[in-house]
VOKE-756416 format. One record per residue: residue number from 1; residue in three letters; chain; x, y, z of N, C-alpha, C in turn. Coordinates in nm, 2 decimals. Layout:
N
   i  aa ch  neast nnorth    nup caeast canorth   caup  ceast cnorth    cup
 NUM ala  A      X      Y      Z      X       Y      Z      X      Y      Z
...
REM end
This chain:
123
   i  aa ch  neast nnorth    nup caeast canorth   caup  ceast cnorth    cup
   1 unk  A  -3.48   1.86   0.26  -3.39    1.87   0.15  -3.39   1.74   0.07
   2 unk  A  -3.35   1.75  -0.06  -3.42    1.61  -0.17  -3.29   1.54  -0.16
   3 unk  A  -3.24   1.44  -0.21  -3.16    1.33  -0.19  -3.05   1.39  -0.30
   4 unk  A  -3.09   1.50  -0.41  -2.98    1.50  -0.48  -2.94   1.60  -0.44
   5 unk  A  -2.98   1.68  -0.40  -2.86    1.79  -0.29  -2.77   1.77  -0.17
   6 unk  A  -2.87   1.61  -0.11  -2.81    1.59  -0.03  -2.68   1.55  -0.11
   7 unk  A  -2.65   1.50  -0.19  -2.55    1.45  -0.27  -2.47   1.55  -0.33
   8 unk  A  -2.46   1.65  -0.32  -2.42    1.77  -0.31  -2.28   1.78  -0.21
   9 unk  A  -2.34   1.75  -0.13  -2.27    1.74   0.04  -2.16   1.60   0.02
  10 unk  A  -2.25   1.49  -0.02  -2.13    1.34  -0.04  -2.03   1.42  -0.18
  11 unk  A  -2.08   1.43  -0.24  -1.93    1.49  -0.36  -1.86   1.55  -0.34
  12 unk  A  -1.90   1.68  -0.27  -1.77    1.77  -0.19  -1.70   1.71  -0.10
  13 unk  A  -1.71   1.60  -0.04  -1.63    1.54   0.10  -1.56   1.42   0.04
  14 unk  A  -1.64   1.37  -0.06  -1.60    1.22  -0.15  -1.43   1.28  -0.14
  15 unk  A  -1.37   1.38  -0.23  -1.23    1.39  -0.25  -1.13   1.42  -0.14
  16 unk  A  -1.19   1.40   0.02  -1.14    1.38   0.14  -1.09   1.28   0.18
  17 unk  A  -1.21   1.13   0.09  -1.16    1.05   0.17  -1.04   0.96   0.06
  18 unk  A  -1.03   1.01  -0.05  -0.90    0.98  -0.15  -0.78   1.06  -0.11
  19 unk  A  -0.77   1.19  -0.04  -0.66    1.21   0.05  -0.65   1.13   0.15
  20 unk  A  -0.76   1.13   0.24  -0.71    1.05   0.35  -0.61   0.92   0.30
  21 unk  A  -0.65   0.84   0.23  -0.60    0.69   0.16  -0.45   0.77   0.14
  22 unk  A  -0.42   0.83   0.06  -0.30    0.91   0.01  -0.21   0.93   0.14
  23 unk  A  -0.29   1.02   0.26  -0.21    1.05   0.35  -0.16   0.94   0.47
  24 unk  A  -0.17   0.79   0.46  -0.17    0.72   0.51   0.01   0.65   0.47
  25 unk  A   0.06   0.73   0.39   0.20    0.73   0.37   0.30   0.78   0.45
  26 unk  A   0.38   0.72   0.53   0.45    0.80   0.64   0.51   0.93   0.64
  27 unk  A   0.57   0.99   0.66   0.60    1.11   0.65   0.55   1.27   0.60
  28 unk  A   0.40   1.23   0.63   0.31    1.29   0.51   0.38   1.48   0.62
  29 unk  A   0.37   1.57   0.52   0.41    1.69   0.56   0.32   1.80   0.52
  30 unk  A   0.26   1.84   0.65   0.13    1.90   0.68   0.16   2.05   0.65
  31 unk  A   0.32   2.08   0.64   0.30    2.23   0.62   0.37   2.26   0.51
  32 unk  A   0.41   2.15   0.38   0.38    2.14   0.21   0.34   2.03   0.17
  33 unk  A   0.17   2.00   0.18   0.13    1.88   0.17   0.17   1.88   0.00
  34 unk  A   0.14   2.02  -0.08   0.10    1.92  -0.23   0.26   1.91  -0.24
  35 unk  A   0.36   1.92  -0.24   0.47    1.93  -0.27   0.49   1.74  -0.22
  36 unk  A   0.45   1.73  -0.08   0.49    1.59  -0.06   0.42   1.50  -0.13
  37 unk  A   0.24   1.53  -0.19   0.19    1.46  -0.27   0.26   1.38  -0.41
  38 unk  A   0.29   1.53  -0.45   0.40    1.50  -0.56   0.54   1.33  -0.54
  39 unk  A   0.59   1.37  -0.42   0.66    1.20  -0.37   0.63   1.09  -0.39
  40 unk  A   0.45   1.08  -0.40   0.39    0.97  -0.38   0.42   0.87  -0.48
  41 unk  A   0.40   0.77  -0.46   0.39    0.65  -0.57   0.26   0.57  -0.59
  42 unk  A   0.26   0.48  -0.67   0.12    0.33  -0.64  -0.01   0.37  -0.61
  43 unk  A  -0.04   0.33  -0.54  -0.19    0.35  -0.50  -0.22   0.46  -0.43
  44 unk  A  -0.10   0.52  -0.36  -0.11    0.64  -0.33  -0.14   0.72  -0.36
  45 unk  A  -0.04   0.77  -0.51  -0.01    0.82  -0.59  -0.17   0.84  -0.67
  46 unk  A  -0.21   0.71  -0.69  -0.34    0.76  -0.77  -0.44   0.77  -0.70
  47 unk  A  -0.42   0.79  -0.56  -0.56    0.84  -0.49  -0.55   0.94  -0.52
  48 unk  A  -0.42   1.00  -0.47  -0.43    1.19  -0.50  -0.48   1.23  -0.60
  49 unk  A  -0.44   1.16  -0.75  -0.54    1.15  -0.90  -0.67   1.16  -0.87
  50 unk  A  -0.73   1.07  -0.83  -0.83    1.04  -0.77  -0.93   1.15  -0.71
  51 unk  A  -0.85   1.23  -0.63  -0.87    1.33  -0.54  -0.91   1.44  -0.62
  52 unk  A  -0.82   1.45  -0.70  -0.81    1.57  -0.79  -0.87   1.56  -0.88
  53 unk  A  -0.90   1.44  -0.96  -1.03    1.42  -1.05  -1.17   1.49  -0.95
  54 unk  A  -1.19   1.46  -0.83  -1.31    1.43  -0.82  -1.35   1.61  -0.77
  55 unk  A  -1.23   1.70  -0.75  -1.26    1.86  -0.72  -1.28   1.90  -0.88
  56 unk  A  -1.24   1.85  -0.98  -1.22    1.84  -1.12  -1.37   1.87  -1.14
  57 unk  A  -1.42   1.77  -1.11  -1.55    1.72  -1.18  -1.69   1.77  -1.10
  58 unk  A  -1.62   1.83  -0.97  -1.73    1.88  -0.88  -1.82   1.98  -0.93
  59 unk  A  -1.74   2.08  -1.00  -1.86    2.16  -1.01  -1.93   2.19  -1.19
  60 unk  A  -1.93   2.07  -1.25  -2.01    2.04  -1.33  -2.13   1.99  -1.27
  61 unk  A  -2.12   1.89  -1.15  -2.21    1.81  -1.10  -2.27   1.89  -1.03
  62 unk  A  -2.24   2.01  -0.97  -2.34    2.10  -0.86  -2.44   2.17  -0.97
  63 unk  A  -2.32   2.21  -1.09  -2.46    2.34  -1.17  -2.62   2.19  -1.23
  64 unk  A  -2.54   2.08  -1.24  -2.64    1.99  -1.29  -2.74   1.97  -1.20
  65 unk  A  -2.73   1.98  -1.12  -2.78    1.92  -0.97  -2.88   2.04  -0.96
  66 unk  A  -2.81   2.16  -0.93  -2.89    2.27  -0.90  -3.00   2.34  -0.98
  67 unk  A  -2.95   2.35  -1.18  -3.01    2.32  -1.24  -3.13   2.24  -1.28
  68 unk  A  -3.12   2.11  -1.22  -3.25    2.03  -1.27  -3.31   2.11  -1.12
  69 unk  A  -3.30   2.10  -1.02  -3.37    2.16  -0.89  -3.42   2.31  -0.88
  70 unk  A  -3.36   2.39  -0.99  -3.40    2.52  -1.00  -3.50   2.55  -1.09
  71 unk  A  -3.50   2.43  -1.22  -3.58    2.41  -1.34  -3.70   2.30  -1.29
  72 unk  A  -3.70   2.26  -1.20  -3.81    2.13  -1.14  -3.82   2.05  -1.22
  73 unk  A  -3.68   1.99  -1.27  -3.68    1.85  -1.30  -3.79   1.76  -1.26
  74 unk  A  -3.77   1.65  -1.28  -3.89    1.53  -1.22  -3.80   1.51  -1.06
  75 unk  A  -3.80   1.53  -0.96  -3.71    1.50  -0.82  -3.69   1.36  -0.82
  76 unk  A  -3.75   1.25  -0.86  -3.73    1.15  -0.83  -3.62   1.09  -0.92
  77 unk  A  -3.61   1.10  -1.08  -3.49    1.09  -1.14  -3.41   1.19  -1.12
  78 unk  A  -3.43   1.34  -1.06  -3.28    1.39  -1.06  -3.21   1.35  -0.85
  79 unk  A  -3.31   1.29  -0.82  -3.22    1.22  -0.70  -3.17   1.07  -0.75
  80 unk  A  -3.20   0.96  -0.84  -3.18    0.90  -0.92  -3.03   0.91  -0.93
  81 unk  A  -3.02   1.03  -1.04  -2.91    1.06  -1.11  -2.77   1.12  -1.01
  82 unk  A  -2.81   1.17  -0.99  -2.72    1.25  -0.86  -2.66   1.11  -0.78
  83 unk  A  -2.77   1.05  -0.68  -2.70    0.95  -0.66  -2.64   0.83  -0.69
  84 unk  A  -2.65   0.83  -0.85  -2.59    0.69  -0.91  -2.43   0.79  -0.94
  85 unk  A  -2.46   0.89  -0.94  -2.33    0.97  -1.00  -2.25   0.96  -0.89
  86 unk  A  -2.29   1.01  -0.70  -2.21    0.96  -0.59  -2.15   0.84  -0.61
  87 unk  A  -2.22   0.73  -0.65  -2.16    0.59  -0.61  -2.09   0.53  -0.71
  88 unk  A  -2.09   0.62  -0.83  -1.97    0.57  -0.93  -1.87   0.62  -0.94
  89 unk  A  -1.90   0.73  -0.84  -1.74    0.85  -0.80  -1.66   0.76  -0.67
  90 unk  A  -1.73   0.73  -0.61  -1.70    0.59  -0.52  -1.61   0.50  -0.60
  91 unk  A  -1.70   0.42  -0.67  -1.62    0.31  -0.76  -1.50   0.36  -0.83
  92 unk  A  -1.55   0.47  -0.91  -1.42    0.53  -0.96  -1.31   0.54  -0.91
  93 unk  A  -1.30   0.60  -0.79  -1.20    0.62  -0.66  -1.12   0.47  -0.61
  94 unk  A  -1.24   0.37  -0.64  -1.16    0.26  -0.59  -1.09   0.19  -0.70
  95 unk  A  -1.13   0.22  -0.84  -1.08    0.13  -0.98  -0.97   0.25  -0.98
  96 unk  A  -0.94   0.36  -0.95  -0.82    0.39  -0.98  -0.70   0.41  -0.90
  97 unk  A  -0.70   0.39  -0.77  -0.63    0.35  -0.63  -0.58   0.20  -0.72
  98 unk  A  -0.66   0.16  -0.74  -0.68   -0.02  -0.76  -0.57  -0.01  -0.92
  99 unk  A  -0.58   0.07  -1.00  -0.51    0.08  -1.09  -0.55  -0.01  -1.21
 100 unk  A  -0.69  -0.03  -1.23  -0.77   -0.07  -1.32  -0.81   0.08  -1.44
 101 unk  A  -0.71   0.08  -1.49  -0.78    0.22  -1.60  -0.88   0.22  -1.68
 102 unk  A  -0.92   0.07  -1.76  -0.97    0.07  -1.83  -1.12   0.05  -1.74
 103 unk  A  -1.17   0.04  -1.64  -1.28    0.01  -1.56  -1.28   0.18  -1.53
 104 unk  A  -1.18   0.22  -1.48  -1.20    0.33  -1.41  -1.25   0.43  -1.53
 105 unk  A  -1.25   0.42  -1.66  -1.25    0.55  -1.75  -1.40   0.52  -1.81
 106 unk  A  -1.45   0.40  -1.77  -1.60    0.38  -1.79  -1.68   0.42  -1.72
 107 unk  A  -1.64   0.39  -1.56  -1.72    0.44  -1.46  -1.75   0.62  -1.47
 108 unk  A  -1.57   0.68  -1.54  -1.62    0.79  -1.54  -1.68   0.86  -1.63
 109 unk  A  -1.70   0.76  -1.72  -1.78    0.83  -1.85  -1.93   0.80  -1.79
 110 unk  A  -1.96   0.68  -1.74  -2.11    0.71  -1.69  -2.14   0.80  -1.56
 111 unk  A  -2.05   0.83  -1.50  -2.09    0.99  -1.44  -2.10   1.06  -1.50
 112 unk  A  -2.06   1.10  -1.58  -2.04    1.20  -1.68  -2.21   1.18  -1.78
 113 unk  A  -2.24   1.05  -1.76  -2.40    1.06  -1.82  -2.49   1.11  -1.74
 114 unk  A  -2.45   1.08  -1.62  -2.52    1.11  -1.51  -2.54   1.26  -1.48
 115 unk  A  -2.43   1.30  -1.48  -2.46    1.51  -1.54  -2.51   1.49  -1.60
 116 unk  A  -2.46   1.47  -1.76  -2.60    1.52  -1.87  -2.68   1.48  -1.82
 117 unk  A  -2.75   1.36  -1.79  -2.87    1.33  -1.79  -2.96   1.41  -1.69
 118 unk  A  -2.87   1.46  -1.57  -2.93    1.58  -1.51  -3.01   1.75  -1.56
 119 unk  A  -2.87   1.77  -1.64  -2.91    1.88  -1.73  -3.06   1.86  -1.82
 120 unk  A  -3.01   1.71  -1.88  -3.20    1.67  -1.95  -3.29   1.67  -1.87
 121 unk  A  -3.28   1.64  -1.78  -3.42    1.61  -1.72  -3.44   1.76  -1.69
 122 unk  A  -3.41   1.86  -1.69  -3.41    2.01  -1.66  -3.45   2.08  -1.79
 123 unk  A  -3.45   2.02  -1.87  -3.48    2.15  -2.01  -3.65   2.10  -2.02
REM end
């Protein structure tokens, strides 16, 4: 399996670990979690953003992914891209916990190159 599918697998789980940070708030209530999400505040508060950006944004990044891999992209830039797009979904996750907007809205615009740039290397 090539490195950008494997990254397939880190994006799906990536918005696990901005809950987990979220649910590290006492009283967290397992049987109406989004309702207690809603309670949250601070840094909490913007993991679950966080969280929810990143199911948001998932499945742009799968059809890109699967796309350059269905079309035989070049494999070495679409594992490239895929995994620069992992580790800025990372960063992202931490500039907006962190409550840096203006860092965080960059990071996600160069993910967001990082799809297209997937889709290109596919046509």
């Amino acid at each position: 399996m090539t490195i950008a599918l494997w990254c397939l697998l880190a994006a799906g789980l990536l918005p696990l670990a901005f809950s987990a940070y979220a649910k590290r708030a006492r009283g967290f209530d397992n049987n109406n979690p989004r309702a207690w999400f809603t309670t949250l505040e601070g840094s909490q508060a913007r993991a679950v953003a966080a969280m929810e950006n990143s199911f948001e944004g998932l499945p742009l990044f799968v059809a890109a992914v699967l796309t350059a891999h269905m079309l035989k992209g070049p494999q070495a830039s679409a594992d490239l891209l895929a995994l620069t797009y992992v580790v800025l979904r990372v960063i992202y996750g931490v500039l907006y916990i962190a409550g840096l907007g203006t860092l965080r809205s960059l990071t996600w615009l160069a993910g967001l190159a990082c799809v297209i740039g997937l889709f290109i290397i596919a046509a």
